[in-house]
Backbone as JSON Lines, residues from 0, in Angstrom:
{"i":0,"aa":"X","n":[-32.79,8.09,-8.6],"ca":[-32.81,9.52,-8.82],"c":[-32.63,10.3,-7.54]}
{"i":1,"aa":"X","n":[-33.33,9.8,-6.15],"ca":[-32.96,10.84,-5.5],"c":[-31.51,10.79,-4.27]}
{"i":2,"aa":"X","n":[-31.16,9.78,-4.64],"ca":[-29.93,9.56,-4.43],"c":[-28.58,10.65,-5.11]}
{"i":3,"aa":"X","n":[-29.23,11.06,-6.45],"ca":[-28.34,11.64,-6.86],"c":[-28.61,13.18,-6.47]}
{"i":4,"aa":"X","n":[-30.02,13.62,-6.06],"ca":[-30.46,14.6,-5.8],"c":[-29.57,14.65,-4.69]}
{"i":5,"aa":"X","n":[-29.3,13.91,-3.56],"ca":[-29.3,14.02,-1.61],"c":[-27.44,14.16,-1.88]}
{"i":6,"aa":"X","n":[-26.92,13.37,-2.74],"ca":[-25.43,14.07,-3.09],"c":[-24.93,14.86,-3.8]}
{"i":7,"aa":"X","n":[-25.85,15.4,-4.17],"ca":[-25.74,16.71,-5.3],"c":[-25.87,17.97,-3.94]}
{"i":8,"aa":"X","n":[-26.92,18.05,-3.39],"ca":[-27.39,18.23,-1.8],"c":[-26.21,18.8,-0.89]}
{"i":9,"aa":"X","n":[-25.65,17.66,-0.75],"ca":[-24.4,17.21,0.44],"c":[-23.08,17.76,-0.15]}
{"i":10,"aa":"X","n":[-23.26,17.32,-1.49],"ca":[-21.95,17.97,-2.25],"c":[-21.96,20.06,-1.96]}
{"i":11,"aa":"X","n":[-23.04,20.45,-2.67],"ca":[-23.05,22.07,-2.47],"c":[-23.08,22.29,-0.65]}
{"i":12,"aa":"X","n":[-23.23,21.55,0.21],"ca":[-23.27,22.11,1.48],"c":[-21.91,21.59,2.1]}
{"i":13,"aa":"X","n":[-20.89,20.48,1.36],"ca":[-19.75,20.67,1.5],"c":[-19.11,21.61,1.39]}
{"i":14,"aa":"X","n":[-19.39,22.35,-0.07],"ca":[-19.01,23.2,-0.76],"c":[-19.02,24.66,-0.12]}
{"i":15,"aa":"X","n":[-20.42,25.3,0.33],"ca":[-20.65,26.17,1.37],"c":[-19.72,25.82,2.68]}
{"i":16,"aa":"X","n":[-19.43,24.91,3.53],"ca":[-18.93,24.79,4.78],"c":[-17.68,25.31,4.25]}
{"i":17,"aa":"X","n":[-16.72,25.08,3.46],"ca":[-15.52,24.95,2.92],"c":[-14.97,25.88,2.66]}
{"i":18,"aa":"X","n":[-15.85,27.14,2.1],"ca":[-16.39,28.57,1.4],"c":[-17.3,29.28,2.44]}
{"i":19,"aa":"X","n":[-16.46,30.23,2.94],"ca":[-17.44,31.02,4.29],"c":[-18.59,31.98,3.13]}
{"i":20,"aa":"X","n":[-17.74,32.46,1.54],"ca":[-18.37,33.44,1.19],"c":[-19.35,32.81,0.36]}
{"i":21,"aa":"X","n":[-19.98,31.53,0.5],"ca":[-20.52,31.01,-0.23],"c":[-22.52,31.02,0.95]}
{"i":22,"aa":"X","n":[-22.17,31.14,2.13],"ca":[-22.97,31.1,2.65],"c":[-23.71,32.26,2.91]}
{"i":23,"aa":"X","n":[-24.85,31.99,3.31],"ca":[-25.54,33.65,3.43],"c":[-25.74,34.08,4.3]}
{"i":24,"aa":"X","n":[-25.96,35.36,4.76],"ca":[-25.47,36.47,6.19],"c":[-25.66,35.77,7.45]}
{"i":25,"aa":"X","n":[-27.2,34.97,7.08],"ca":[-27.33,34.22,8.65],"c":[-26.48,33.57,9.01]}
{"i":26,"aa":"X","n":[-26.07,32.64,8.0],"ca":[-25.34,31.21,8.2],"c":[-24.18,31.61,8.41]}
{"i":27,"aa":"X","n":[-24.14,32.89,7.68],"ca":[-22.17,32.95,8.34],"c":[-22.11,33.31,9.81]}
{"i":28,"aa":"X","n":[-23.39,34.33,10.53],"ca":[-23.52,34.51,11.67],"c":[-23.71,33.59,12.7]}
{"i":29,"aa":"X","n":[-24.04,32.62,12.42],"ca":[-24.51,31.3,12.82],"c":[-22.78,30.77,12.89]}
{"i":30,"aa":"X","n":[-22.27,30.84,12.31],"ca":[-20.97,29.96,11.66],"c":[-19.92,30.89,12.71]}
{"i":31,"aa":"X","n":[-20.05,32.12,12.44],"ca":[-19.07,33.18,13.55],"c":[-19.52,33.02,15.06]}
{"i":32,"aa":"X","n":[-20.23,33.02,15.05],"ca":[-20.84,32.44,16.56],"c":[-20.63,31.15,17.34]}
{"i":33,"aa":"X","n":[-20.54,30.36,16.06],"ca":[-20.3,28.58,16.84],"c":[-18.47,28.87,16.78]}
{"i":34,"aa":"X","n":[-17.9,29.36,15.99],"ca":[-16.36,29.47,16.89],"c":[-16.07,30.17,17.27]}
{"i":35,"aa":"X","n":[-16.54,31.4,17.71],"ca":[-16.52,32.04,19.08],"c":[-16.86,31.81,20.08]}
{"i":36,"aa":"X","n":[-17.84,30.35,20.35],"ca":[-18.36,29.98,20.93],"c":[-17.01,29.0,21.42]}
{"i":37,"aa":"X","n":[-16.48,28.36,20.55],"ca":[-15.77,27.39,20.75],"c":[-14.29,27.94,21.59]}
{"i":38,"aa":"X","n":[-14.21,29.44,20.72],"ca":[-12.62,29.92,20.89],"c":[-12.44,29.68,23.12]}
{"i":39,"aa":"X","n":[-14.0,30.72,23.23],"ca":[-14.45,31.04,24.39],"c":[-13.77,29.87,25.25]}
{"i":40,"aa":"X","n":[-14.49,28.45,24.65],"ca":[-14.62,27.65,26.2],"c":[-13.17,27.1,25.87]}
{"i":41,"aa":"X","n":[-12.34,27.2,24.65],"ca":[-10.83,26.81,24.56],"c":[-9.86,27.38,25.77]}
{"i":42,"aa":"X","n":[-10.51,28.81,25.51],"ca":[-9.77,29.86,26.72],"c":[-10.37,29.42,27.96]}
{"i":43,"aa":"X","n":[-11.63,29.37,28.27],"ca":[-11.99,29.48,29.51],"c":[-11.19,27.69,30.16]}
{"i":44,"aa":"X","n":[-11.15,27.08,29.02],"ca":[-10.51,25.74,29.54],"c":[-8.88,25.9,30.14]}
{"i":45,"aa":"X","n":[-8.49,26.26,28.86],"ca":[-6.63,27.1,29.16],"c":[-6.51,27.82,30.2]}
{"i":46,"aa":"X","n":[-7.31,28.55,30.81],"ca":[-7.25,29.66,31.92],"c":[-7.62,28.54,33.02]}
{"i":47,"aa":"X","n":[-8.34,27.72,33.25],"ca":[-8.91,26.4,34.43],"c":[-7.45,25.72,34.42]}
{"i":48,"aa":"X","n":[-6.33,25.47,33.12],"ca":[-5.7,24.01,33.59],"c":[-4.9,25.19,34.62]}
{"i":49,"aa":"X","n":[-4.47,26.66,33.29],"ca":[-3.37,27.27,33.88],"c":[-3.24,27.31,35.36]}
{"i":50,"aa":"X","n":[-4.68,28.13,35.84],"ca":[-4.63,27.99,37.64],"c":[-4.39,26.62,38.34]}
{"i":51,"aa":"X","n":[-4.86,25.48,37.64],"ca":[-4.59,24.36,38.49],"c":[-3.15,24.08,38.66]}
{"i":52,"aa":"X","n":[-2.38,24.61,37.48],"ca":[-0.7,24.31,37.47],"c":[-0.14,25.23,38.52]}
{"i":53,"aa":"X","n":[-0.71,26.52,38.72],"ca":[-0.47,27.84,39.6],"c":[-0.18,26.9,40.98]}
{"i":54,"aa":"X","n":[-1.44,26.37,41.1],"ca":[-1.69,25.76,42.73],"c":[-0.95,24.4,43.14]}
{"i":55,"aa":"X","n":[-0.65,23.87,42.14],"ca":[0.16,22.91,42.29],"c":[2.1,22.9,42.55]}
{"i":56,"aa":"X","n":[2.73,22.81,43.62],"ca":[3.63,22.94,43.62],"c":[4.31,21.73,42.55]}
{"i":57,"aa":"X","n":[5.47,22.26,42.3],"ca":[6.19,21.77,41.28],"c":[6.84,19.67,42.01]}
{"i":58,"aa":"X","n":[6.48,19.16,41.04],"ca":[7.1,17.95,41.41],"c":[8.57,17.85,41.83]}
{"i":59,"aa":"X","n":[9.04,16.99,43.14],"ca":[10.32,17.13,43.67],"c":[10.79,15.55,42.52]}
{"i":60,"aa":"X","n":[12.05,15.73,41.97],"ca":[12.62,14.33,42.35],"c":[12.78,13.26,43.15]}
{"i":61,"aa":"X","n":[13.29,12.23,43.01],"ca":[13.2,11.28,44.14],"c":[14.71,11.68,45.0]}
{"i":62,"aa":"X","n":[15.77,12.46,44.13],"ca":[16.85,12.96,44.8],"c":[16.4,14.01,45.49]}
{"i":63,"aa":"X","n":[15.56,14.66,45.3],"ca":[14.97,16.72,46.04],"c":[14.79,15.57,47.36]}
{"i":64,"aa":"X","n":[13.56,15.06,46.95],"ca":[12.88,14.56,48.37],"c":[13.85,13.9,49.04]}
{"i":65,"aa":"X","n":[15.01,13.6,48.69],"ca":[16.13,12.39,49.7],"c":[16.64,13.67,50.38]}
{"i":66,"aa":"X","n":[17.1,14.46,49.53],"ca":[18.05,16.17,50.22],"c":[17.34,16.83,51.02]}
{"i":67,"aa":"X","n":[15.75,16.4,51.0],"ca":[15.11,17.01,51.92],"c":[14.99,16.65,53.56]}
{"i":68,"aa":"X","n":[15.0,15.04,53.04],"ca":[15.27,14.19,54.14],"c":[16.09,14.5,55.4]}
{"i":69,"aa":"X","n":[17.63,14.67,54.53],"ca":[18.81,15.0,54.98],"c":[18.92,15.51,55.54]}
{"i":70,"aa":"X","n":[18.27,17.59,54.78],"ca":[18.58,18.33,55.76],"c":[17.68,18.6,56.71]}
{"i":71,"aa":"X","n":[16.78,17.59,56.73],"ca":[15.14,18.13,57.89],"c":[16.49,16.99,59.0]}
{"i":72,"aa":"X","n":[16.8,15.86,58.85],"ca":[17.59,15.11,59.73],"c":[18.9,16.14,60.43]}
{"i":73,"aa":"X","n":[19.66,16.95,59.57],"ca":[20.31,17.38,59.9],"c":[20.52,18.32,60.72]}
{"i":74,"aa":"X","n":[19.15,19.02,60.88],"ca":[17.95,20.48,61.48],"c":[18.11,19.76,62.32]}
{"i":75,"aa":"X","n":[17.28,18.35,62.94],"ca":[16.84,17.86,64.08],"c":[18.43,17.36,65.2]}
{"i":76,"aa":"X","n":[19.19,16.79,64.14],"ca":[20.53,16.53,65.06],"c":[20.87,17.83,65.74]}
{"i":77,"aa":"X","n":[21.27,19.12,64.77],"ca":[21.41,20.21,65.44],"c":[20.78,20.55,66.29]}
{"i":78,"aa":"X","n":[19.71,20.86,66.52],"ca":[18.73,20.8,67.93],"c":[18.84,19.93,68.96]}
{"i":79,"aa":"X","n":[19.49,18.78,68.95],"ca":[19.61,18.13,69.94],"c":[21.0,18.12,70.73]}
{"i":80,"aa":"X","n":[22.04,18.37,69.68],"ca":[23.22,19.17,69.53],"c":[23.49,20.1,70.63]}
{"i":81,"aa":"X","n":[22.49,21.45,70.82],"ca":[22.39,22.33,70.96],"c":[21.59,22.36,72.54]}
{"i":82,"aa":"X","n":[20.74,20.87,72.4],"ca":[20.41,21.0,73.77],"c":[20.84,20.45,74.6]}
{"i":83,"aa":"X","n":[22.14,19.59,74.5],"ca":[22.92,18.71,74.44],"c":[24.18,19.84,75.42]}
């Protein structure tokens, strides 16, 4: 018997979670609060990665970094070039 009571139970508080207008003023306040709660730290998380991407310069290729090579080599010949 009370097996059928504890899913009879579980069943109507499915039923309420499922159904905001099924719950009563507290519980929905309770209920508006825990995902505002949630929306909050979604954003406050999104706003943490965003700045970390801000501060991070953008990944070079393995070709950027060779062209970089090049022309930092090419800078330095000229200078010697020049003192030359």
């Amino acid at each position: 018997m009370s097996n059928k009571k504890s899913s009879k139970n579980s069943s109507s508080a499915k039923s309420s979670a499922l159904n905001p207008s099924a719950l009563n003023p507290s519980e929905l306040q309770g209920l508006a609060k825990v995902k505002w709660s949630s929306m909050a730290t979604d954003l406050k998380s999104a706003m943490g990665s965003w700045s970390d991407l801000d501060q991070k310069p953008a990944a070079k290729s393995p070709e950027e970094e060779q062209l970089d090579k090049v022309k930092s080599l090419i800078e330095d010949l000229k200078l010697k070039l020049n003192d030359f």
